[in-house]
TIBA-452708 format. One record per atom (N, C-alpha, C): residue in three letters; atom name; x negated, y negated, z negated. Coordinates in Angstrom, 2 decimals, m for minus. Example, Ala and Ser with C-alpha at 12.3 -4.5 7.8 and 13.67 -1.06 7.14 Angstrom:
ALA/N/m13.19/5.69/m7.80
ALA/CA/m12.30/4.50/m7.80
ALA/C/m13.20/3.30/m7.80
SER/N/m12.85/2.25/m7.08
SER/CA/m13.67/1.06/m7.14
SER/C/m12.90/m0.03/m7.87
***
This chain:
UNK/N/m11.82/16.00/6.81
UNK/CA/m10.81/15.06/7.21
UNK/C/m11.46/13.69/7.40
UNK/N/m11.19/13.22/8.38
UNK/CA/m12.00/11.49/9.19
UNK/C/m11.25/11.11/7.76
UNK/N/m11.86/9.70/7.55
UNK/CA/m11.11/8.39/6.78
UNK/C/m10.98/7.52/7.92
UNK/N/m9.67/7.19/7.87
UNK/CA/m9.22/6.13/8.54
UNK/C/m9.16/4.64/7.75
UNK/N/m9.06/4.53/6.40
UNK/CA/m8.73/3.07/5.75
UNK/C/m9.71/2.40/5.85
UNK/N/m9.26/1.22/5.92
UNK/CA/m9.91/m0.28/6.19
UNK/C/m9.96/m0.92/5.22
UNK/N/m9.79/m0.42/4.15
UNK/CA/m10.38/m0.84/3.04
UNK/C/m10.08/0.12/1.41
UNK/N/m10.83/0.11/0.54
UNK/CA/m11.15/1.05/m0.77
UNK/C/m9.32/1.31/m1.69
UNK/N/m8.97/2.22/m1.96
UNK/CA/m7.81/2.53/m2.54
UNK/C/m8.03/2.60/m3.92
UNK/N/m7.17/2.25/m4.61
UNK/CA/m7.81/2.51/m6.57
UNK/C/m6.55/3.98/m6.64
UNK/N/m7.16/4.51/m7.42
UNK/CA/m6.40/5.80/m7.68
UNK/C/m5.14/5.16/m8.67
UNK/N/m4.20/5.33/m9.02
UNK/CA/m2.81/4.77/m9.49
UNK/C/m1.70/5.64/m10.15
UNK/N/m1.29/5.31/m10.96
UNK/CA/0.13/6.25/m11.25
UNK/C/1.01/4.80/m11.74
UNK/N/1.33/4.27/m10.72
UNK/CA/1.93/3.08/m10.90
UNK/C/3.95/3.47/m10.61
UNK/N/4.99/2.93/m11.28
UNK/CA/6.17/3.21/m11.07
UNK/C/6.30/2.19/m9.70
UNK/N/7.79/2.65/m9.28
UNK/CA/7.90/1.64/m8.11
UNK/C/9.42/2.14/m7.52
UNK/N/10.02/1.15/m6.66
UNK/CA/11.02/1.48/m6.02
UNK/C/10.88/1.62/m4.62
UNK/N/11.65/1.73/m3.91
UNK/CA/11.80/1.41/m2.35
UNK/C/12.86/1.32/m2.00
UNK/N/13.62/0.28/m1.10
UNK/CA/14.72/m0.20/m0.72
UNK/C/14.49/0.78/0.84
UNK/N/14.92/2.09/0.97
UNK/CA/14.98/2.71/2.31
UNK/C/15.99/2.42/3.08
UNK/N/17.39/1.67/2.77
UNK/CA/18.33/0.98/3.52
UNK/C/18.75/m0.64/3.03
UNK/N/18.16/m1.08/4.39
UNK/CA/18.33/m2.72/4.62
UNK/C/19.69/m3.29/4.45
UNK/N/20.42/m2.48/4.43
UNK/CA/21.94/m2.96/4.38
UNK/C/22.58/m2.38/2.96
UNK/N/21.65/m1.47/2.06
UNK/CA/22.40/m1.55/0.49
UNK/C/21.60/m1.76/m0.40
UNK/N/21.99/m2.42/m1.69
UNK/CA/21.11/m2.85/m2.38
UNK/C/20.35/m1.93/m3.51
UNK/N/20.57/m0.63/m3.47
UNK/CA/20.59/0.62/m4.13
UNK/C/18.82/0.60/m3.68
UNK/N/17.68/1.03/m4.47
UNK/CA/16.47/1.46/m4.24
UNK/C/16.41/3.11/m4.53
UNK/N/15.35/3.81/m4.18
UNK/CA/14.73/5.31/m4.85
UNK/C/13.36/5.17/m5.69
UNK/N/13.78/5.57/m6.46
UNK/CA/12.68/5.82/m7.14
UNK/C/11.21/5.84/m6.67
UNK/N/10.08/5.70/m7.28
UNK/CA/8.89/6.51/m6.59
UNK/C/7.74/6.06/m7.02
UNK/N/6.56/6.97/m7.10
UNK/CA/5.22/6.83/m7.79
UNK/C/4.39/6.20/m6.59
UNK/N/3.30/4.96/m7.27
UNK/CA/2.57/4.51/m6.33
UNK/C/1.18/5.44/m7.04
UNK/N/0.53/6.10/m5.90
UNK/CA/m0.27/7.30/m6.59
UNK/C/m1.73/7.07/m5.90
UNK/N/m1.85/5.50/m5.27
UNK/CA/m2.88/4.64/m4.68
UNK/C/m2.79/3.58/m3.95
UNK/N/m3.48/2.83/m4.13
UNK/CA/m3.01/1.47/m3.58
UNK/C/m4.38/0.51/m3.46
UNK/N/m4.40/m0.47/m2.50
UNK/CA/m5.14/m1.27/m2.10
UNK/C/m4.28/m2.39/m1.91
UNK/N/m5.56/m3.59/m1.46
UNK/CA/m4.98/m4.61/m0.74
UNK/C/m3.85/m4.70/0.09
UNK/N/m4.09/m3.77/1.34
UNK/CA/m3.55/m3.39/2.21
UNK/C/m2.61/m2.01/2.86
UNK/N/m2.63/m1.15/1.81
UNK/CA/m2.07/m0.09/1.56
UNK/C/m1.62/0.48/0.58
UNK/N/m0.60/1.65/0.59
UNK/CA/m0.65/2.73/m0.69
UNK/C/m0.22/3.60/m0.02
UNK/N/m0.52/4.77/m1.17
UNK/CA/0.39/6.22/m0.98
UNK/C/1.27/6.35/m2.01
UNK/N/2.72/6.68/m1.15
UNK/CA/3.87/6.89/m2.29
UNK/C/4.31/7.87/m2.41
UNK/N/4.65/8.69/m3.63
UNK/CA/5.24/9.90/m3.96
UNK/C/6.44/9.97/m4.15
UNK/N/7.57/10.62/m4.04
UNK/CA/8.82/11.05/m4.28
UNK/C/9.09/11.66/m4.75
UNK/N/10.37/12.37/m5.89
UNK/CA/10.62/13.24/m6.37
UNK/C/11.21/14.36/m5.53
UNK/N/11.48/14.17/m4.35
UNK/CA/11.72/15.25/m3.33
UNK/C/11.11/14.44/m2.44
UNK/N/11.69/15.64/m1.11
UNK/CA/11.67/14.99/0.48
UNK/C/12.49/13.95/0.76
UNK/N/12.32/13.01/1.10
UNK/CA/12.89/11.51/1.55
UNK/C/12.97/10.94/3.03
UNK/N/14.08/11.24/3.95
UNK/CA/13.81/10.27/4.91
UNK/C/13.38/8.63/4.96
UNK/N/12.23/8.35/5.81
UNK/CA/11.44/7.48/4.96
UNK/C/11.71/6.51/6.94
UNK/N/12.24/5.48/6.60
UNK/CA/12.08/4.47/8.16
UNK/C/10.51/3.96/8.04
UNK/N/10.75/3.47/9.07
UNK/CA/9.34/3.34/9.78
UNK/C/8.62/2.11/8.96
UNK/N/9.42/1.12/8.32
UNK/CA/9.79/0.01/7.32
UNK/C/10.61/m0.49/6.57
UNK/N/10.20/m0.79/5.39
UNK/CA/11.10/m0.24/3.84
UNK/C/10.31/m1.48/3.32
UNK/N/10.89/m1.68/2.13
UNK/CA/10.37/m2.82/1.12
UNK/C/9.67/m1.47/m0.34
UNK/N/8.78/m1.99/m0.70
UNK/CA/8.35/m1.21/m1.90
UNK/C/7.90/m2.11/m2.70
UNK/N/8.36/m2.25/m4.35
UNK/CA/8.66/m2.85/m5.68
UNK/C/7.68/m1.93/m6.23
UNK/N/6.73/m2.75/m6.81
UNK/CA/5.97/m2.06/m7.49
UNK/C/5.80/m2.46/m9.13
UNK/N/6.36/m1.98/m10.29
UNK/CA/6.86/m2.26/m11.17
UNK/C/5.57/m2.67/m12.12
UNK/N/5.68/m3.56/m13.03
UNK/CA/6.62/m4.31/m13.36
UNK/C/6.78/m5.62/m12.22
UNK/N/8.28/m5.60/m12.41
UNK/CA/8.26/m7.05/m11.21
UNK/C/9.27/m6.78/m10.00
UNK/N/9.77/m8.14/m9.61
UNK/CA/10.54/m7.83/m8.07
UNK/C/9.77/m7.89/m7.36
UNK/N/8.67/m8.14/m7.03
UNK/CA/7.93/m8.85/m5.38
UNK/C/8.48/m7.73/m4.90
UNK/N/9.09/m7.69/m3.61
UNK/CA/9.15/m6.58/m2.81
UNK/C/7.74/m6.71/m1.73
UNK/N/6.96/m5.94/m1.15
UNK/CA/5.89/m5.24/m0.15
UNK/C/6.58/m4.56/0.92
UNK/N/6.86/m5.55/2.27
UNK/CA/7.44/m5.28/3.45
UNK/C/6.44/m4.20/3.59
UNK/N/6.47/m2.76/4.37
UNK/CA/5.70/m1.97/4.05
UNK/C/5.87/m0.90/5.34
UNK/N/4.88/m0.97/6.35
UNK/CA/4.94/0.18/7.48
UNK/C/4.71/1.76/7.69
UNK/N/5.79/3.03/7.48
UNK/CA/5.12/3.70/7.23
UNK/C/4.04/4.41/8.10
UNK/N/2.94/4.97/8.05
UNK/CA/1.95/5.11/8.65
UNK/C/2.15/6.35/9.22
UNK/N/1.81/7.54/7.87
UNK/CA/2.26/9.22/7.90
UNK/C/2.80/10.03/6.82
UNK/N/3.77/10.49/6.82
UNK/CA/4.51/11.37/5.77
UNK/C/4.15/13.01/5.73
UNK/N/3.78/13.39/4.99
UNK/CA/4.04/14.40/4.74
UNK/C/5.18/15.29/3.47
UNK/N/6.05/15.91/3.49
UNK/CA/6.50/16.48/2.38
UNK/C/7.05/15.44/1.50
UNK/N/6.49/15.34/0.43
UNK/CA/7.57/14.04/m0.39
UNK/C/6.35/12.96/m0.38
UNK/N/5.24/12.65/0.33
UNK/CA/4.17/11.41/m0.07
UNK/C/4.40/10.69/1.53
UNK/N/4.47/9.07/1.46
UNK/CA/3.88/8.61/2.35
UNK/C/3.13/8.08/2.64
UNK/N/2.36/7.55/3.79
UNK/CA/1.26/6.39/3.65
UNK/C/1.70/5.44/4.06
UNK/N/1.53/3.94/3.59
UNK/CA/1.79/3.06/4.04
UNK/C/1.07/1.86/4.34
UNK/N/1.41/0.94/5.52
UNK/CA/0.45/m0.16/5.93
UNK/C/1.22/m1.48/5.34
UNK/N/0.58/m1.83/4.56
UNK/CA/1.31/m3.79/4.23
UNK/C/1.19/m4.54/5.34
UNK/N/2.60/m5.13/5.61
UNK/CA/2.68/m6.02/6.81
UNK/C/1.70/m7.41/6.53
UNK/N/1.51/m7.48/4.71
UNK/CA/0.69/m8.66/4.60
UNK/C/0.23/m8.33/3.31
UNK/N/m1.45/m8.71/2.94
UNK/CA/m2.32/m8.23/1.87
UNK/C/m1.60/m8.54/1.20
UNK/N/m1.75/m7.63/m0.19
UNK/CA/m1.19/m8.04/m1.22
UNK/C/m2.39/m9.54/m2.23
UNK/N/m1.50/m10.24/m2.77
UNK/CA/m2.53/m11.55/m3.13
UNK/C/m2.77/m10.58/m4.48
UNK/N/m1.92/m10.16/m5.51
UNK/CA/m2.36/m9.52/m6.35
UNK/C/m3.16/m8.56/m6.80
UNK/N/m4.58/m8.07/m5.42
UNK/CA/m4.96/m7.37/m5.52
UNK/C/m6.00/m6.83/m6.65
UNK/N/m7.08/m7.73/m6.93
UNK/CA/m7.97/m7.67/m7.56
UNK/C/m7.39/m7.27/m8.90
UNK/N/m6.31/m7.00/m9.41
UNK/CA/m5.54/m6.72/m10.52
UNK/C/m5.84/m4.89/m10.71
UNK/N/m6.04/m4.22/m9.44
UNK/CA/m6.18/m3.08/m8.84
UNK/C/m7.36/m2.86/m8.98
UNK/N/m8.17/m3.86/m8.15
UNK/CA/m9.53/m3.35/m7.45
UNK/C/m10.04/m4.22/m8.11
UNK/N/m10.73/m3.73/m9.37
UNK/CA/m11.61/m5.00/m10.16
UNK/C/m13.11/m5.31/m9.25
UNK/N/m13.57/m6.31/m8.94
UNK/CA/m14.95/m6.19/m8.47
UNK/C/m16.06/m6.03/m9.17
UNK/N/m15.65/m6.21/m10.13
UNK/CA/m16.88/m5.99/m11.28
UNK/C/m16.90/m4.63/m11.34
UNK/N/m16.07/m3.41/m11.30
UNK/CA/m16.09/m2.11/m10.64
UNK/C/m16.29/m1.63/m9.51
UNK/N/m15.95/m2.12/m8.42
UNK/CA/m16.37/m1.55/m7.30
UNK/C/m17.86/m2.67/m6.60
UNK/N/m18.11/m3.58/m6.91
UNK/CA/m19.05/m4.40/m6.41
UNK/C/m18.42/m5.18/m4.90
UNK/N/m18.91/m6.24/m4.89
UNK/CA/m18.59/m7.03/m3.57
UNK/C/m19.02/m6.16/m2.26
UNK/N/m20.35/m5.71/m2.54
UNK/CA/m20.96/m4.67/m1.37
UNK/C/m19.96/m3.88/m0.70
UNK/N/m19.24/m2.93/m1.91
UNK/CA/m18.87/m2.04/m1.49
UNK/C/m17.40/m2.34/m0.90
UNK/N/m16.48/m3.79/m1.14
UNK/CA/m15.88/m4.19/m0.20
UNK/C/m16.07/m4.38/0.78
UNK/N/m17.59/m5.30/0.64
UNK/CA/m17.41/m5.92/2.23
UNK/C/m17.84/m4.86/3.17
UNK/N/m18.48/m3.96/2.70
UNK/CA/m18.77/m2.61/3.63
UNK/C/m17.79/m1.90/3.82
UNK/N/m16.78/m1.78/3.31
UNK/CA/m15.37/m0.97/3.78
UNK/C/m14.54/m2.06/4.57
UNK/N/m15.15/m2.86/4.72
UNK/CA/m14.40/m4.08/5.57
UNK/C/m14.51/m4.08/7.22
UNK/N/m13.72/m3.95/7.83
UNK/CA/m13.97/m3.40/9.13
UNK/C/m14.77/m5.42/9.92
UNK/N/m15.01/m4.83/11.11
UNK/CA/m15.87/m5.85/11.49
UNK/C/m15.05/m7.36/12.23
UNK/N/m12.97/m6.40/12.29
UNK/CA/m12.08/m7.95/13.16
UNK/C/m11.36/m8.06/11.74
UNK/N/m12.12/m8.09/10.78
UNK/CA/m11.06/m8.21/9.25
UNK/C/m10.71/m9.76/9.12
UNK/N/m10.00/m10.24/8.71
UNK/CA/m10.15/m11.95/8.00
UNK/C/m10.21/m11.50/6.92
UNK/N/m11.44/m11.84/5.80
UNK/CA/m11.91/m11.88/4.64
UNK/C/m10.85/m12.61/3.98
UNK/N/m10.21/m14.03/4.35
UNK/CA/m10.04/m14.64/3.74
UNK/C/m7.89/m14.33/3.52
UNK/N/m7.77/m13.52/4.14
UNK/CA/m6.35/m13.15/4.01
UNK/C/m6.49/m11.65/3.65
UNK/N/m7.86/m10.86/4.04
UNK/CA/m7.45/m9.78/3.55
UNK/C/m6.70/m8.31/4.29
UNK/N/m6.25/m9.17/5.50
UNK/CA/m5.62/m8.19/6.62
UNK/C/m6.76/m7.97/8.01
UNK/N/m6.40/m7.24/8.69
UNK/CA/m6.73/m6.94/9.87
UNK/C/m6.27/m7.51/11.08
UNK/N/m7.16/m8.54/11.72
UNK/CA/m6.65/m9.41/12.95
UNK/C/m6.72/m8.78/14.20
UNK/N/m5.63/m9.02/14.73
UNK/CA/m5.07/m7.98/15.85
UNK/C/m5.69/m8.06/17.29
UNK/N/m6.62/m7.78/18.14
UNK/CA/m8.10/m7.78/19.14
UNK/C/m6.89/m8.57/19.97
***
């Protein structure tokens, strides 16, 4: 299987919600089961119709993560952050993974300094 990510995932069993309708204030449940700067994969306790963009709460805490989904399979999705998360390094210690091995998973139109991918 190719890797597609643009940057390193920390493996996770983090709790979390997702707001799948913009118009009620009701969330679903759901496991963050990897996560980056710029991504995660979320698990469900079943199959979930999942929109294309959802907010995901990653507990403890409200911040909601405007959140694009990428690809679903079965009850997991993948998802793209509309904007890095600032809290990352909380995840991705560098003193564990080394600066190297960021900036080498760092694609070459990245902004370092936000963390996202600038659009050609």
């Amino acid at each position: 299987m190719d890797e597609h990510r643009n940057a390193v995932r920390a493996l996770t069993y983090l709790s979390g919600r997702v707001a799948l309708d913009a118009a009620s204030a009701e969330t679903t449940p759901c496991l963050v089961r990897n996560l980056s700067p710029i991504g995660a994969r979320v698990a469900f306790c079943t199959t979930v119709e999942v929109p294309d963009s959802f907010d995901l709460f990653i507990d403890p805490g409200d911040n909601a993560y405007r959140a694009h989904r990428i690809w679903s399979k079965g009850n997991e999705v993948g998802v793209l952050f509309r904007e890095a998360r600032a809290n990352a390094p909380e995840v991705l210690c560098d003193d564990v993974l080394g600066d190297d091995v960021l900036d080498a998973d760092r694609p070459h139109d990245a902004d370092p300094a936000r963390g996202a991918i600038r659009k050609p």
